[in-house]
Backbone as JSON Lines, residues from 0, in Angstrom:
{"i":0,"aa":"X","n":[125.58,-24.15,72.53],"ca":[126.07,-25.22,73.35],"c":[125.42,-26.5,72.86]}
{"i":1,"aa":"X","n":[126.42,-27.61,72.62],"ca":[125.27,-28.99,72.54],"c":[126.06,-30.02,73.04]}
{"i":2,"aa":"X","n":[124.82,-30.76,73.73],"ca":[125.17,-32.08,74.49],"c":[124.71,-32.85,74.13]}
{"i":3,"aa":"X","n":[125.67,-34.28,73.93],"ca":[125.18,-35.37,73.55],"c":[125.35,-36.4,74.31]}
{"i":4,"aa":"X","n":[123.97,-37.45,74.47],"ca":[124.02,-38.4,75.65],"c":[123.38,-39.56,74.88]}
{"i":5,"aa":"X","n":[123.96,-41.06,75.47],"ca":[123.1,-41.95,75.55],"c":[122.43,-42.34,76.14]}
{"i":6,"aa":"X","n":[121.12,-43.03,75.54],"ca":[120.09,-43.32,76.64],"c":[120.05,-45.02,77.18]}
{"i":7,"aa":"X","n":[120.2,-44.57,78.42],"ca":[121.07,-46.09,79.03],"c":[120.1,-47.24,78.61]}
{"i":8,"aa":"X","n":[118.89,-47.38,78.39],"ca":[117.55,-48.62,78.5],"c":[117.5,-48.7,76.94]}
{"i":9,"aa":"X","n":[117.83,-48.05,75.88],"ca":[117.61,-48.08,74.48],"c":[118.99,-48.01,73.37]}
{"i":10,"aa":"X","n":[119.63,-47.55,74.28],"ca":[121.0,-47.26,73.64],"c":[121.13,-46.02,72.63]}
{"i":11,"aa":"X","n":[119.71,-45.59,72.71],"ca":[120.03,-44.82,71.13],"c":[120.35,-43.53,71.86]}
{"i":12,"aa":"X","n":[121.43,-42.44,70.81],"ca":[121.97,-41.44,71.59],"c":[120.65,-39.97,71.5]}
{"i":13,"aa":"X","n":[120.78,-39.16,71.95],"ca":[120.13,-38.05,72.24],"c":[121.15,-36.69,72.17]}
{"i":14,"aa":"X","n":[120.53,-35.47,71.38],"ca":[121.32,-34.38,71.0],"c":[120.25,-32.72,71.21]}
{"i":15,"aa":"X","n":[121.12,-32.41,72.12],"ca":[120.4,-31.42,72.62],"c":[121.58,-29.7,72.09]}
{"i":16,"aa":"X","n":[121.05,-28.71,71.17],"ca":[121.42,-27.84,71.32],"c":[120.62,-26.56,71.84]}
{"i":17,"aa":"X","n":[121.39,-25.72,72.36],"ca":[121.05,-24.27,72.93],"c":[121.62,-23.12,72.15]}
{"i":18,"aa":"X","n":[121.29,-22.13,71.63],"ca":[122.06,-21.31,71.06],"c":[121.66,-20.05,72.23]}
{"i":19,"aa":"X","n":[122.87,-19.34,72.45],"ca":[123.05,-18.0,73.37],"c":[123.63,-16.73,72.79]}
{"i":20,"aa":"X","n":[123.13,-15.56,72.63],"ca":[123.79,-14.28,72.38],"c":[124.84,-14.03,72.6]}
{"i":21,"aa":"X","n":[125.93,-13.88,72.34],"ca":[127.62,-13.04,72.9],"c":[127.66,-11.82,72.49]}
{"i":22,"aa":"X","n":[127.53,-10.84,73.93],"ca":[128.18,-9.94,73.79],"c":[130.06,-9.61,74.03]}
{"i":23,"aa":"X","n":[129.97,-8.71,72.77],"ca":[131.9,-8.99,72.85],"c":[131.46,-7.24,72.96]}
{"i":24,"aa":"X","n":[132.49,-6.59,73.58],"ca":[133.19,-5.26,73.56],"c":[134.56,-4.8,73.16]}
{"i":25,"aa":"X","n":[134.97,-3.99,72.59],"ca":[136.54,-3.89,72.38],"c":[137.2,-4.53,70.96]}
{"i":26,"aa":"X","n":[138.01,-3.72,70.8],"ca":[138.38,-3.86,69.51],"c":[138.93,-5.08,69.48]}
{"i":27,"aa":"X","n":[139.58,-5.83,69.91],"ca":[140.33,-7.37,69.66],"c":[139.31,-8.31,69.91]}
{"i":28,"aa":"X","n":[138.04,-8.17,70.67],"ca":[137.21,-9.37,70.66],"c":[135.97,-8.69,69.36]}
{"i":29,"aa":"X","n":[136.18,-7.44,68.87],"ca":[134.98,-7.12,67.7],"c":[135.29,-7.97,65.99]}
{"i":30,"aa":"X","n":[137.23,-7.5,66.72],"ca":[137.81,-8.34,65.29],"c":[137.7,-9.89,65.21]}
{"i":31,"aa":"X","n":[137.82,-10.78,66.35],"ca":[137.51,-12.46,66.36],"c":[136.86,-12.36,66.05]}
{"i":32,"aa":"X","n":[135.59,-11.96,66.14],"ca":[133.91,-11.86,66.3],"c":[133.79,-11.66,64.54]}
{"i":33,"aa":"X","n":[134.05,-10.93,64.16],"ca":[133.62,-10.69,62.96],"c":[134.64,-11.76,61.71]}
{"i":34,"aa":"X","n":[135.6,-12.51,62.48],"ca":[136.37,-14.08,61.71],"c":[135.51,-14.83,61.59]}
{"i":35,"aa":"X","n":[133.94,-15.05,62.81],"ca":[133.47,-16.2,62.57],"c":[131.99,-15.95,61.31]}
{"i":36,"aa":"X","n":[131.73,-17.93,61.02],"ca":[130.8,-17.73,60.55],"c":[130.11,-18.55,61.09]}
{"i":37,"aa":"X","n":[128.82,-19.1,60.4],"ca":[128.07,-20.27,60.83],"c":[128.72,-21.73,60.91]}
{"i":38,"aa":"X","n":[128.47,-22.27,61.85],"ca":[129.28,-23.52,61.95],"c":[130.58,-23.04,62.57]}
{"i":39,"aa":"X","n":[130.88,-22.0,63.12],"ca":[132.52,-22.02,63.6],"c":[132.57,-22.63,64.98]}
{"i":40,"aa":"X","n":[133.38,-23.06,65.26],"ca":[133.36,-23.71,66.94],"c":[134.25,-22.74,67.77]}
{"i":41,"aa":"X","n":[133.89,-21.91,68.47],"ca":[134.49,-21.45,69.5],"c":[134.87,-21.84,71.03]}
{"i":42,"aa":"X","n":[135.56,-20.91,71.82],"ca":[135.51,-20.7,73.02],"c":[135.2,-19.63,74.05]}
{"i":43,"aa":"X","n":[134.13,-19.5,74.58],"ca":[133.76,-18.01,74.57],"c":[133.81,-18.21,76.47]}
{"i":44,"aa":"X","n":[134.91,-17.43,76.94],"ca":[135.18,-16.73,78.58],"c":[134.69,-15.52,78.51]}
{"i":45,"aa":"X","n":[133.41,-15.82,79.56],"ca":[133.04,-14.47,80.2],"c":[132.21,-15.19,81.5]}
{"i":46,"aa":"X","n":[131.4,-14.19,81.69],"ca":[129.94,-14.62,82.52],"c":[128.63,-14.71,81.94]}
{"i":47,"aa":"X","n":[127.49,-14.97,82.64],"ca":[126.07,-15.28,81.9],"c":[125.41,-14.16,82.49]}
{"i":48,"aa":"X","n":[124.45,-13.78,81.8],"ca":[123.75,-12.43,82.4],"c":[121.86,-12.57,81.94]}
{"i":49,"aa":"X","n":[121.36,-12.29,82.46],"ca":[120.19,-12.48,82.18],"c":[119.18,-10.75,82.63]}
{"i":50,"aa":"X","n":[118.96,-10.71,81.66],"ca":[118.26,-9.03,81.81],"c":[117.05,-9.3,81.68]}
{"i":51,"aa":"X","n":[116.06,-8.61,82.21],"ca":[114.94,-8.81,82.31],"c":[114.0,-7.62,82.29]}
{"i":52,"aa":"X","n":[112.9,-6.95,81.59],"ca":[112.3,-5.92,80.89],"c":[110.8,-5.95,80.92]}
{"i":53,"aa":"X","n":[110.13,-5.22,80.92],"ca":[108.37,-5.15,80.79],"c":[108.52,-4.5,79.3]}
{"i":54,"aa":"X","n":[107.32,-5.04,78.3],"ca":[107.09,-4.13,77.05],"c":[106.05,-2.95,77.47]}
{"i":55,"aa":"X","n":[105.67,-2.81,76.59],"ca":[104.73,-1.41,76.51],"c":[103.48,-1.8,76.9]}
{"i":56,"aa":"X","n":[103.31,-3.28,77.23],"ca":[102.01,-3.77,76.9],"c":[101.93,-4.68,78.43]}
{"i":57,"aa":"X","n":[102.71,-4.21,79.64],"ca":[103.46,-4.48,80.77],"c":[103.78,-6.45,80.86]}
{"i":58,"aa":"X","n":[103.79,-7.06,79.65],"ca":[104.64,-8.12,79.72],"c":[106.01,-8.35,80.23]}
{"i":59,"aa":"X","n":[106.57,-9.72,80.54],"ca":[107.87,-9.52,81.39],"c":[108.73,-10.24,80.07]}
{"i":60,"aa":"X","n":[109.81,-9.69,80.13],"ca":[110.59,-10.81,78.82],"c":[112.38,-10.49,79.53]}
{"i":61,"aa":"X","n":[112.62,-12.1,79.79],"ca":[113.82,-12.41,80.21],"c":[114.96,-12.77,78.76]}
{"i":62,"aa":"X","n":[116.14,-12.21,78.71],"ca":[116.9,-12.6,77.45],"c":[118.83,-12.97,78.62]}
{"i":63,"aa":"X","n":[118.89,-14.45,78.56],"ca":[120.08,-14.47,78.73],"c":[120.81,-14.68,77.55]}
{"i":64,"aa":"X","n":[122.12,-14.14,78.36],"ca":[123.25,-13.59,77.17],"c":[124.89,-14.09,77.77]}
{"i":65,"aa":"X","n":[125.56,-14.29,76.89],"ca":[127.12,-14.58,77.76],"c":[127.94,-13.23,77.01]}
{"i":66,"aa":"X","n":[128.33,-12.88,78.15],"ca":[129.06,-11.29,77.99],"c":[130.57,-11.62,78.15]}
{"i":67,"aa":"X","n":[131.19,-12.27,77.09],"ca":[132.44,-12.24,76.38],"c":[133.94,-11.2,76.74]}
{"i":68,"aa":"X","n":[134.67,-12.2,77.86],"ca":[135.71,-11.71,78.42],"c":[137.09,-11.84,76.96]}
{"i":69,"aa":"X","n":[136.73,-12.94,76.23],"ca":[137.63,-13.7,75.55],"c":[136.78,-14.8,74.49]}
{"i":70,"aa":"X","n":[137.25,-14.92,73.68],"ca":[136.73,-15.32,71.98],"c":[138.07,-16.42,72.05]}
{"i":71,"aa":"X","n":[138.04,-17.22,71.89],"ca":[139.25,-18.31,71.38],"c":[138.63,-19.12,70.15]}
{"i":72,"aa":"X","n":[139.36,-18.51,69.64],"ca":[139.09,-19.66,67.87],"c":[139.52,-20.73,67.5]}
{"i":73,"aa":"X","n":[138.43,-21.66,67.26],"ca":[139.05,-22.83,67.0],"c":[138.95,-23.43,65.6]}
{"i":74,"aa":"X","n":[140.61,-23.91,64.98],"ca":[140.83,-24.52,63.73],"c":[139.58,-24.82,62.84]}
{"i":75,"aa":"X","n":[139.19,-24.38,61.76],"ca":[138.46,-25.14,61.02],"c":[138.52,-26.75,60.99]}
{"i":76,"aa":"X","n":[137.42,-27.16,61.39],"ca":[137.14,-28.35,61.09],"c":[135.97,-28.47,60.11]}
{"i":77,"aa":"X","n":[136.05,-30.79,59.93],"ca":[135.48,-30.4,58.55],"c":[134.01,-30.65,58.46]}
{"i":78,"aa":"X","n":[133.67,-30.67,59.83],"ca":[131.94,-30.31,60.52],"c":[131.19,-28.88,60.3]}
{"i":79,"aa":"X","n":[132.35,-27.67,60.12],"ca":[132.13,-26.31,59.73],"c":[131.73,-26.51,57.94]}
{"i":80,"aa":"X","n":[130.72,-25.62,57.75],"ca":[130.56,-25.69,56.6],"c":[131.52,-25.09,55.36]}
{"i":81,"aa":"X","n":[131.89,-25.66,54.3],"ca":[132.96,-24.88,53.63],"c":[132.51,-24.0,52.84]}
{"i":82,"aa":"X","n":[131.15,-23.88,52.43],"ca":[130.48,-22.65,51.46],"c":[129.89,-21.58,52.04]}
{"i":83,"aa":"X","n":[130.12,-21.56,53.23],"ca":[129.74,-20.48,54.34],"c":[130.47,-19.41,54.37]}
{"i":84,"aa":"X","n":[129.9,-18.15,54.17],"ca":[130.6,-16.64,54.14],"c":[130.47,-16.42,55.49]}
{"i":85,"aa":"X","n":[132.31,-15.69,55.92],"ca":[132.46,-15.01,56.65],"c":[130.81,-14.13,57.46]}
{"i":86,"aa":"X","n":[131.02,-13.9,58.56],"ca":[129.99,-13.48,59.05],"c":[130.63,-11.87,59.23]}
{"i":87,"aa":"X","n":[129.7,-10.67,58.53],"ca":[129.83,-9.46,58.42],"c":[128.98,-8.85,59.99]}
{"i":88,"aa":"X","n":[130.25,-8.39,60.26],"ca":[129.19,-7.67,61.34],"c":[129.33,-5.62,60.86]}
């Protein structure tokens, strides 16, 4: 995810990204899934899920994730990198 804002007293803009896990299930969202590469711009419908675990060592470790109802692909643009291989899953 990234948001971009200006900062009202300086003008200069500000760029914030987040990167999140997608889980996809099922054969028609395994096949989108495996079209993209780095730099692809998607649309990803589902919900957010956040699981939460103790290790062996009784630490707590939270991992949210968006669990992928729907993959919508969007056109190459020319912000996507063009020497970028397909992503093999």
């Amino acid at each position: 995810m990234k948001r971009s804002w200006r900062v009202r007293e300086t003008g200069e803009w500000k760029e914030e990204r987040e990167f999140l896990p997608v889980v996809a299930w099922g054969p028609r969202l395994v096949r989108r899934a495996a079209m993209l590469w780095k730099g692809s711009r998607v649309l990803v419908e589902g919900r957010i899920r956040t699981d939460t675990w103790q290790d062996d060592n009784g630490a707590e470790h939270k991992q949210t994730q968006i669990v992928a109802d729907d993959i919508i692909l969007d056109p190459p643009t020319r912000s996507a990198d063009p020497d970028a291989e397909p992503k093999n899953n």
